[in-house]
C-alpha positions as CSV (number, residue, x, y, z in Angstrom):
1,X,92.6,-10.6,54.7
2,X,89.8,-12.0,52.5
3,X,87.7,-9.6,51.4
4,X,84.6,-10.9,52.7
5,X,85.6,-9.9,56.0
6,X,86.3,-6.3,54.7
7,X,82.9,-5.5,53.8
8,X,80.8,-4.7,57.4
9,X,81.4,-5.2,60.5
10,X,79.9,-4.9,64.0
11,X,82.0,-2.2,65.2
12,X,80.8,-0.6,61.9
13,X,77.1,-0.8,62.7
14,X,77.9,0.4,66.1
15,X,79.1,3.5,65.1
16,X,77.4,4.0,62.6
17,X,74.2,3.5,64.8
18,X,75.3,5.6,67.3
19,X,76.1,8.6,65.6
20,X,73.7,9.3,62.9
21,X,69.8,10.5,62.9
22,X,69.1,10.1,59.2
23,X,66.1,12.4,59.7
24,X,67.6,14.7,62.1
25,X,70.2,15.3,59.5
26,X,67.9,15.5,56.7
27,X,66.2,18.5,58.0
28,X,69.3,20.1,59.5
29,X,71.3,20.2,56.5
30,X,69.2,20.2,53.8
31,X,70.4,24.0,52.7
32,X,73.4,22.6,51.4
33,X,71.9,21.7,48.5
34,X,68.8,23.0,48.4
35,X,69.6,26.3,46.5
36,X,71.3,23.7,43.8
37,X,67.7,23.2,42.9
38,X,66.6,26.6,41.9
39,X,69.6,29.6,41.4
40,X,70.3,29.9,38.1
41,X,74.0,29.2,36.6
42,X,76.4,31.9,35.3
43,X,76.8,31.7,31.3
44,X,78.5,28.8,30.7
45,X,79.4,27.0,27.2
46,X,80.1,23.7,28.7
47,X,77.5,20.5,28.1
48,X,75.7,19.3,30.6
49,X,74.1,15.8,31.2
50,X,71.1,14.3,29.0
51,X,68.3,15.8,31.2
52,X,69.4,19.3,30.8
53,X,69.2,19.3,26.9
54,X,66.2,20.3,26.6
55,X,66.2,23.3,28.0
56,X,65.5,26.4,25.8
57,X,68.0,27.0,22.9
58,X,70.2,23.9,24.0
59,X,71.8,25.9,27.3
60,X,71.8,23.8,30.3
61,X,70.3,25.4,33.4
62,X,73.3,24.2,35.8
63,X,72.9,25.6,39.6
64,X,74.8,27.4,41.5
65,X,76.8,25.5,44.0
66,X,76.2,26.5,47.8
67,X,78.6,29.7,49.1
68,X,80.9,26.9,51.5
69,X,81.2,24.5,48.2
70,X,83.0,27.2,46.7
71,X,86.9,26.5,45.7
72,X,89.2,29.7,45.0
73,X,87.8,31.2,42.2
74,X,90.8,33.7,41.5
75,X,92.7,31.8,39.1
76,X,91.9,28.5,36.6
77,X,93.2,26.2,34.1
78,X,92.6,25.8,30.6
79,X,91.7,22.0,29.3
80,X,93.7,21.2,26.0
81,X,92.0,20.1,23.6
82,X,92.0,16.4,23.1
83,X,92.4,14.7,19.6
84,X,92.2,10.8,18.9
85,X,90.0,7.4,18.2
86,X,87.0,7.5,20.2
87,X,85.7,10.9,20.5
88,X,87.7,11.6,23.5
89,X,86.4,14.1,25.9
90,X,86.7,15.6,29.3
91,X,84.1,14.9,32.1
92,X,83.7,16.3,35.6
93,X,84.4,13.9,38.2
94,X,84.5,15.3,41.4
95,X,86.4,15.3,44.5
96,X,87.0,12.7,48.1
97,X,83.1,12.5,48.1
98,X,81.5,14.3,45.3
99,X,78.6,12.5,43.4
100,X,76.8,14.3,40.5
101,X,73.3,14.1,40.0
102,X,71.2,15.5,37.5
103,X,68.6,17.1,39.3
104,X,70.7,18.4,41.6
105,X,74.1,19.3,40.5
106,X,75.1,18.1,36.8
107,X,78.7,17.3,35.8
108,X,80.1,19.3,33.2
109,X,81.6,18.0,30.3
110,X,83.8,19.7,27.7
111,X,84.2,18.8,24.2
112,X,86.9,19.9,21.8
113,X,84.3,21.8,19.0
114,X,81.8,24.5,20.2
115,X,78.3,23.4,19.1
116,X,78.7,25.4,16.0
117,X,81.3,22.2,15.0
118,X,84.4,24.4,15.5
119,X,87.3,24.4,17.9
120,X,86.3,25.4,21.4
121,X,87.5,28.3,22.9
122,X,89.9,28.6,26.2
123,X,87.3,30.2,27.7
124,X,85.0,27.6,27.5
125,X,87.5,24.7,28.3
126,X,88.6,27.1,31.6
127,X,88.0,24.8,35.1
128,X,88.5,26.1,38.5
129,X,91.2,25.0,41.1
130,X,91.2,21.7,42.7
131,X,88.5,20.5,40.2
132,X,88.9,17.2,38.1
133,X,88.3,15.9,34.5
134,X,89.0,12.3,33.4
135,X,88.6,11.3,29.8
136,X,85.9,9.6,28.3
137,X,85.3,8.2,24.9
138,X,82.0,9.4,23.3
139,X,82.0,6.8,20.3
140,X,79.9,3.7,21.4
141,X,82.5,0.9,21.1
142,X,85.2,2.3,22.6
143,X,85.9,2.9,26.3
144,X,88.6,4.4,28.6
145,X,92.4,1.8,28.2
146,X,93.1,3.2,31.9
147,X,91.9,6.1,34.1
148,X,93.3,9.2,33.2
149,X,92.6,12.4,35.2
150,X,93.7,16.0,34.9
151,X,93.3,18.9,38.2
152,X,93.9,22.2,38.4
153,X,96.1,22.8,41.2
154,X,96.6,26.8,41.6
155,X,96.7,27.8,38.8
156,X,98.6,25.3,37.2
157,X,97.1,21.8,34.9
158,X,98.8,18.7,36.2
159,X,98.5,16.4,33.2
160,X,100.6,13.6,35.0
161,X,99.5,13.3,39.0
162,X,96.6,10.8,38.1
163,X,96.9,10.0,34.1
164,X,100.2,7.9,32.8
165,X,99.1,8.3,29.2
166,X,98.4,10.9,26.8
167,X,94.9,11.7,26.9
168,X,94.2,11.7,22.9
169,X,95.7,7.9,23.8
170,X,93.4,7.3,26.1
171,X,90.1,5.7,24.1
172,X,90.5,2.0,22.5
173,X,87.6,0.0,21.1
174,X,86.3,-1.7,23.8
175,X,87.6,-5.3,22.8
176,X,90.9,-4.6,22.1
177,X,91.8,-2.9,26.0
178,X,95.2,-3.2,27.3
179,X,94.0,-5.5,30.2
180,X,92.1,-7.7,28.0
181,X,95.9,-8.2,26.1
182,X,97.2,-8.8,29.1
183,X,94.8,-11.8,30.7
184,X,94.1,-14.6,27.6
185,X,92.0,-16.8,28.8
186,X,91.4,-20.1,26.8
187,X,88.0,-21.8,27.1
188,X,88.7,-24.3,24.7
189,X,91.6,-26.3,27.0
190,X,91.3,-28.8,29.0
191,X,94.2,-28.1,30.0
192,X,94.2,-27.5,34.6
193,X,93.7,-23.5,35.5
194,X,93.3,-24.1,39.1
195,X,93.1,-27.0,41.5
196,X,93.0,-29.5,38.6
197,X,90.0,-27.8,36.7
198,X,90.0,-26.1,33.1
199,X,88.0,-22.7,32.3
200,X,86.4,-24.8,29.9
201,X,85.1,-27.1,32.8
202,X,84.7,-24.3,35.0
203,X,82.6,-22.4,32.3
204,X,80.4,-25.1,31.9
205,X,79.5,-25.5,35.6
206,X,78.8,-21.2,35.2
207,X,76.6,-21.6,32.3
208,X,74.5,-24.6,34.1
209,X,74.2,-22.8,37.2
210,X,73.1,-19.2,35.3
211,X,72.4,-19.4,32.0
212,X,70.0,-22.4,31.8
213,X,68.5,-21.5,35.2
214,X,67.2,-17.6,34.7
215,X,63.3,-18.5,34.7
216,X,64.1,-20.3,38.0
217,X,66.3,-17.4,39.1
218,X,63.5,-14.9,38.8
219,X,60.3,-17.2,40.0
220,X,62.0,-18.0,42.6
221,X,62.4,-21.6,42.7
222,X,66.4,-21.9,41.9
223,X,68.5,-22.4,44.7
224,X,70.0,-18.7,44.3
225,X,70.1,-16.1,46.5
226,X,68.4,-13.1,44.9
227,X,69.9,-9.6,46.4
228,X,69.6,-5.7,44.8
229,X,73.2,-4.5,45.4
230,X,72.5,-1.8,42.8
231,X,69.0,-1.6,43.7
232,X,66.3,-2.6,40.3
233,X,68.3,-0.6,38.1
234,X,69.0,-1.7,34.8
235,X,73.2,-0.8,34.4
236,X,74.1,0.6,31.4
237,X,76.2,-2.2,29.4
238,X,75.3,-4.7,31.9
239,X,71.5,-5.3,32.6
240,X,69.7,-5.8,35.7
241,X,72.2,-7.0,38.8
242,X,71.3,-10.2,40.8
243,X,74.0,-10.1,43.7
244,X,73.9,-13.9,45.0
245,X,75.6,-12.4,48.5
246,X,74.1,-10.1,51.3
247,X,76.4,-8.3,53.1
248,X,79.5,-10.1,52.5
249,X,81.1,-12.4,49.4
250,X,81.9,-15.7,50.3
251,X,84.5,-16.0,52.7
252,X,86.4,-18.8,50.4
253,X,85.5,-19.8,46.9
254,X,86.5,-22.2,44.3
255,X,87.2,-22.7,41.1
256,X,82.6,-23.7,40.3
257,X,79.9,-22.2,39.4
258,X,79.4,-20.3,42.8
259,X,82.6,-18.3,42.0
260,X,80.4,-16.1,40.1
261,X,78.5,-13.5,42.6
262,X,77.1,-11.3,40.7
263,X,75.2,-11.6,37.3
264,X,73.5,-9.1,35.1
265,X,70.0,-9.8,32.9
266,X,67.6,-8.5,30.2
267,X,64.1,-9.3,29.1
268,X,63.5,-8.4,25.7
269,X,60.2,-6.1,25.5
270,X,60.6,-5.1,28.9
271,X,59.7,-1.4,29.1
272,X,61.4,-0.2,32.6
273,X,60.2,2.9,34.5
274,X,60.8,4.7,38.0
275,X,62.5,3.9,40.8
276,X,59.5,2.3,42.6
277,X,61.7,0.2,44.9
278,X,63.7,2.8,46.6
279,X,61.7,6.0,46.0
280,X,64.6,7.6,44.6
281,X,63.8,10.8,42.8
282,X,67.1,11.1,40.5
283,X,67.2,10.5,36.9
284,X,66.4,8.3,34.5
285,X,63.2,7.8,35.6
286,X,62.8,5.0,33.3
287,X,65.5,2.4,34.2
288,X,64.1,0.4,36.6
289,X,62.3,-2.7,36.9
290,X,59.0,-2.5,38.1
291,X,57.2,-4.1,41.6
292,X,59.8,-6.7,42.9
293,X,58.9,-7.9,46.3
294,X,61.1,-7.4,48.6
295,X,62.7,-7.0,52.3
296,X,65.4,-5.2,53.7
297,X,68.5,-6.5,55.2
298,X,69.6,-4.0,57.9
299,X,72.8,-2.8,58.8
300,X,72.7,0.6,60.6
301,X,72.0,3.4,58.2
302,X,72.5,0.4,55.2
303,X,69.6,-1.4,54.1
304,X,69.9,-3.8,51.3
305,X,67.3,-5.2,49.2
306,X,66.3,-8.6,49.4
307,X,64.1,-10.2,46.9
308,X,61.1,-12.3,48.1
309,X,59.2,-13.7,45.6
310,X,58.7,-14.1,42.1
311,X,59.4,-11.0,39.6
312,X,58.1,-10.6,36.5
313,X,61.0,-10.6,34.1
314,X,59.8,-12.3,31.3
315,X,62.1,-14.7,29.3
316,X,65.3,-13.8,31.3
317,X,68.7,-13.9,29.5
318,X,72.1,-13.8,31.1
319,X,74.6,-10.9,29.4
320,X,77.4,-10.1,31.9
321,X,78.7,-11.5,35.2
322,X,81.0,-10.6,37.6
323,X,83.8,-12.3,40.0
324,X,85.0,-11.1,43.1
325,X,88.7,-10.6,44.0
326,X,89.8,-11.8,47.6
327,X,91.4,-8.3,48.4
328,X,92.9,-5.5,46.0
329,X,96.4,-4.5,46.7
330,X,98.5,-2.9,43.6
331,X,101.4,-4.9,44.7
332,X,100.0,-8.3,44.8
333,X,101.2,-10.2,41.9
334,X,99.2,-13.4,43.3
335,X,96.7,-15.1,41.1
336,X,93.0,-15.9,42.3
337,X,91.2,-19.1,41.7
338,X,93.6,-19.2,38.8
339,X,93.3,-15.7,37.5
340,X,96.2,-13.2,37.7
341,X,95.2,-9.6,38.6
342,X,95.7,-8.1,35.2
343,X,92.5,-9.8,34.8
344,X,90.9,-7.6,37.2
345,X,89.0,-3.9,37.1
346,X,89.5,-1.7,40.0
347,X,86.4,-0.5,42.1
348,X,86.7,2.0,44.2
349,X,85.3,2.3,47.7
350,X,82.2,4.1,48.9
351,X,78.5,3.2,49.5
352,X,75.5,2.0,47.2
353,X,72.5,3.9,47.1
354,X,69.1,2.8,46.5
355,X,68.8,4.1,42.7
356,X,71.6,1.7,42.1
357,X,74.4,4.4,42.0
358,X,77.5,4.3,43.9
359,X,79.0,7.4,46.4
360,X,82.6,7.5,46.3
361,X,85.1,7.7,48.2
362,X,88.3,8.2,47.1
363,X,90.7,8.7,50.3
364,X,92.8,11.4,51.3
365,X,96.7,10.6,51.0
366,X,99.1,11.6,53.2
367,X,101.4,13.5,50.5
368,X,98.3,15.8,49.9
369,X,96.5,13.2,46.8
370,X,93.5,11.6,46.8
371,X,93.4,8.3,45.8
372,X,91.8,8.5,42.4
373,X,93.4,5.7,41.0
374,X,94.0,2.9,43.4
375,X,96.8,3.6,46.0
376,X,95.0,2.1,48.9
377,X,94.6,-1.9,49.2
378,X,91.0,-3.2,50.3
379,X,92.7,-3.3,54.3
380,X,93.3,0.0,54.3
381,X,89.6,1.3,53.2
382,X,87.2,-1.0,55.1
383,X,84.1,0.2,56.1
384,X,85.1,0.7,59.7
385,X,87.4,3.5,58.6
386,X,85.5,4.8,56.0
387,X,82.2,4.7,57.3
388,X,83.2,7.1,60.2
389,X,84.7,9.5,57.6
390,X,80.8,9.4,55.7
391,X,79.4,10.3,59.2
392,X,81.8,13.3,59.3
393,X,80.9,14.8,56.2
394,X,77.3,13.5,56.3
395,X,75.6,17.3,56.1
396,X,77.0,17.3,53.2
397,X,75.7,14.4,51.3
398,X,72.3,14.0,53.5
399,X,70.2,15.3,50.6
400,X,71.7,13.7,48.0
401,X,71.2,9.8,49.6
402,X,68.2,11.0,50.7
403,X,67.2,11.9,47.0
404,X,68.7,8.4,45.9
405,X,67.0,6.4,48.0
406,X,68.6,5.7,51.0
407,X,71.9,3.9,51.4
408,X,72.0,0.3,50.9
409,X,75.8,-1.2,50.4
410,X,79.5,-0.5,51.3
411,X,82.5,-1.3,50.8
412,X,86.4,-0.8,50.5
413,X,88.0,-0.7,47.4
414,X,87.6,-3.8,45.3
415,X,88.8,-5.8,41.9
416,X,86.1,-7.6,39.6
417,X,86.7,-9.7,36.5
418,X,83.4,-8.9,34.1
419,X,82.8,-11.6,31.4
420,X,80.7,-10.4,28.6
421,X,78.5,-13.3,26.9
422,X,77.9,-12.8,22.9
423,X,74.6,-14.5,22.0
424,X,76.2,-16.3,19.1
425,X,78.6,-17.8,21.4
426,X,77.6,-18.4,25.1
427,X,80.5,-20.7,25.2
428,X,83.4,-18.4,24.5
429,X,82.8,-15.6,27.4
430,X,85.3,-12.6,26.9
431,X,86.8,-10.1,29.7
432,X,85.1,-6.5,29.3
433,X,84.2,-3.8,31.7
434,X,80.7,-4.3,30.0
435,X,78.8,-4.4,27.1
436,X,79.3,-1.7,24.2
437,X,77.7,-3.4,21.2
438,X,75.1,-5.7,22.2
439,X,72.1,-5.8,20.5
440,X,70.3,-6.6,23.3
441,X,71.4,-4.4,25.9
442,X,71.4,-1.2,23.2
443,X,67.4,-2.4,22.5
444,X,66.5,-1.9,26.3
445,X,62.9,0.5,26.3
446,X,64.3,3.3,28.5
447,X,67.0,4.7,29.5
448,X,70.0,2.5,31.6
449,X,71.7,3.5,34.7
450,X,75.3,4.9,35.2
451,X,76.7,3.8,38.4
452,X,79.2,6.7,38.5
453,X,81.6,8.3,35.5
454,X,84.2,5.7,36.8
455,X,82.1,2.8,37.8
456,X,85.1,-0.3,36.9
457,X,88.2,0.7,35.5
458,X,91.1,-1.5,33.7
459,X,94.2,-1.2,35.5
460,X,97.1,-2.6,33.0
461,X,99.8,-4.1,34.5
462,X,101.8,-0.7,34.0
463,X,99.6,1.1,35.9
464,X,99.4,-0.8,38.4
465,X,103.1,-1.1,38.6
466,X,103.1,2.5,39.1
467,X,100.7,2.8,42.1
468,X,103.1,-0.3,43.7
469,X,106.2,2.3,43.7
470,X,103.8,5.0,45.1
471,X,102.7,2.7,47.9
472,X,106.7,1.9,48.5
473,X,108.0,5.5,48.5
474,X,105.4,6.7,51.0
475,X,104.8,4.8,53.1
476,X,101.7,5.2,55.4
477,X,99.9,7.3,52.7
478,X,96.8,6.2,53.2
479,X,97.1,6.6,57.0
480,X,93.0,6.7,57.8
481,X,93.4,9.5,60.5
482,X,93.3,11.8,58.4
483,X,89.5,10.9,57.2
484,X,87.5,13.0,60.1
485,X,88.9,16.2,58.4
486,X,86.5,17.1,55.4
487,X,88.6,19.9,54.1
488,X,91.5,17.7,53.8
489,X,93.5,18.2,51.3
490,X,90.6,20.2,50.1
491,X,86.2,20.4,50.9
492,X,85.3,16.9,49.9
493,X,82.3,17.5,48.4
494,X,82.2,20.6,46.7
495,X,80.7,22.0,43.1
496,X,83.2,23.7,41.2
């Protein structure tokens, strides 16, 4: 199944139509989160987000989650402390559909010193049951090789559910990733990649299309379609996102130019600022670019942005683009338009919101998992049978799209291939997840956007090996019935 068809579809809308009343629900459920707002946190040592450090003597204010959010309390885990290149650390990341936000509930993170710059104490590295932490690299240049993810499950750390490697293995400068080892790409060759064409060819037609057309692009005279997947925000490490699609990719693509869907931009001097697009009242509230026209594409509950005229962007300069996979399935060993599937980042399922960030939704497994790192192909989490398990948990979640600006996107589970373009070499693109040490992007005048803690995540080929053999001994794990059940195998969304 091509993954353009995965994306929306009427039966979708239908439902989704049908059986939601955005404002109804608003004002119903609201208490959910509303006392995440105001009750003040127990003592706590861990570090909280950017927004909460200024708070008085460096102690984040972190609410209290609400009484049915609650997970047992009566026993823990202890987070080891973690050791290696990178600056390693641990990072809340939530549950099935758990999303973090700053002015409502911030993630915790855990370092391995105190803030006096000596080791940190168990009791300050002590998480609750069912509650996640992957590992994230502090040190600019270097990102995460593959997802790794601890849980607490009664009492007990599992270290080797959702992580292959050690975690003090975990961080590697961002250029020399496994993946990137795994998919050379030449575009010096002429010799054929696919259908008789080179990458050098094929580059070519990419940087005539993009790079030598981004006035165009933005005054709207180019030939491009001009669509705010991720809202105006500015992404951290990729720039502003032009999405050349609507609801769907291209049913069928080749080996050109229009291969590339999405593309991300800066301006140099640009000074971003609120959300004025969707209204969203999350943080940063300096990422955004200002007063794009625009119209809405509906779809049900989903409206995406459109742009409609010209936007000032001034002097426009292409940094990162994106390519779309045809479907994501651990056990395809296929290639696509050339390039084989080591090539690719996983992303996982869920909705786009109007600030640019992205809900989750990592499904429920049949053997009691969730699907954290990529179990489920692309068939298996379409938007008919996800969608319906949003609705079901909706109470839960109301205030929080409603605080990011509405919902605008969805779709299943996906794999992208990012090139990164260096400035002293437009010619030469190389595979990344995105930027870490571009001048550019690091000059940006505000503050860029995280789409979520794992936004596009490499999946070497051992890794994704693995997930086949899970797929093959169970099969029917990600059986979709069991998405109308919220507290399956544990509350969705829930604050720990």
């Amino acid at each position: 199944m091509k993954y353009s068809t995965l994306l929306f579809s009427a039966s979708t809308l239908s439902y989704s139509t049908a059986n939601i009343d955005t404002g109804h629900s608003l004002r119903e459920t609201s208490d959910n989160l509303r006392g995440l707002k105001s009750d003040k946190a127990p003592k706590s040592t861990t570090k909280s987000s950017k927004a909460l450090k200024s708070s008085k003597e460096g102690k984040s204010k972190n609410p209290k989650a609400p009484k049915s959010s609650k997970g047992d309390q009566s026993t823990g885990c202890v987070l080891p402390v973690i050791k290696g290149a990178g600056a390693p650390h641990w990072v809340q990341t939530g549950q099935v559909m758990t999303q973090f936000e700053d002015t409502l509930v911030p993630r915790k993170t855990f370092t391995s010193k105190s803030s006096k710059g000596s080791k940190s104490s168990k009791g300050s590295r002590t998480i609750q049951n069912n509650d996640q932490y992957m590992v994230q690299c502090a040190e600019q240049k270097y990102l995460a090789d593959e997802m790794c993810v601890v849980t607490c499950i009664d009492g007990t750390l599992d270290t080797t559910k959702y992580c292959g490697k050690k975690p003090e293995d975990i961080c590697v400068l961002a250029r020399e990733l496994t993946y990137i080892k795994e998919c050379p790409l030449d575009f010096d060759s002429d010799a054929p990649w696919h259908d008789g064409k080179s990458l050098k060819e094929w580059w070519k037609e990419v940087i005539d299309r993009y790079y030598s057309s981004g006035k165009e692009i933005f005054e709207g005279t180019a030939d491009i379609p001009f669509y705010l997947g991720h809202g105006a925000a500015f992404l951290e490490g990729y720039g502003l996102a032009i999405q050349t699609f609507g609801p769907m990719p291209a049913a069928e693509k080749s080996l050109n130019g229009e291969a590339v869907e999405i593309t991300g931009w800066i301006s140099e001097g640009y000074e971003y600022g609120p959300d004025d697009q969707s209204n969203s009242t999350t943080l940063p509230n300096n990422a955004y670019v200002q007063d794009i026209p625009f119209e809405n594409v509906v779809m049900g509950p989903f409206q995406l942005p459109k742009v409609n005229g010209p936007v000032n962007f001034p002097n426009p300069k292409l940094k990162t683009m994106s390519l779309i996979g045809d479907t994501y399935d651990p056990c395809d060993e296929s290639t696509y338009l050339g390039f084989p599937r080591e090539c690719f980042l996983y992303h996982p399922a869920g909705h786009h919101l109007g600030n640019g960030k992205m809900l989750n939704f990592l499904s429920p497994l049949s053997n009691g998992d969730i699907d954290i790192l990529g179990v489920c192909t692309a068939d298996e989490t379409i938007p008919p049978k996800h969608v319906p398990a949003l609705m079901a948990n909706y109470a839960n979640v109301a205030e929080l799209i409603k605080a990011s600006g509405g919902l605008i996107a969805t779709h299943p589970v996906s794999n992208t291939l990012h090139l990164c373009i260096d400035d002293d070499d437009i010619y030469h693109p190389r595979l990344c997840p995105w930027h870490t040490d571009d001048a550019d992007i690091d000059a940006m005048i505000g503050e860029p956007l995280q789409l979520n803690a794992r936004p596009f995540m490499p999946m070497p080929l051992a890794q994704r090996n693995m997930l086949c053999d899970i797929r093959k001994d169970n099969p029917g794990i990600c059986d979709s019935s069991l998405w109308t059940n919220i507290t399956y195998p544990y509350p969705w969304t829930q604050y720990l």
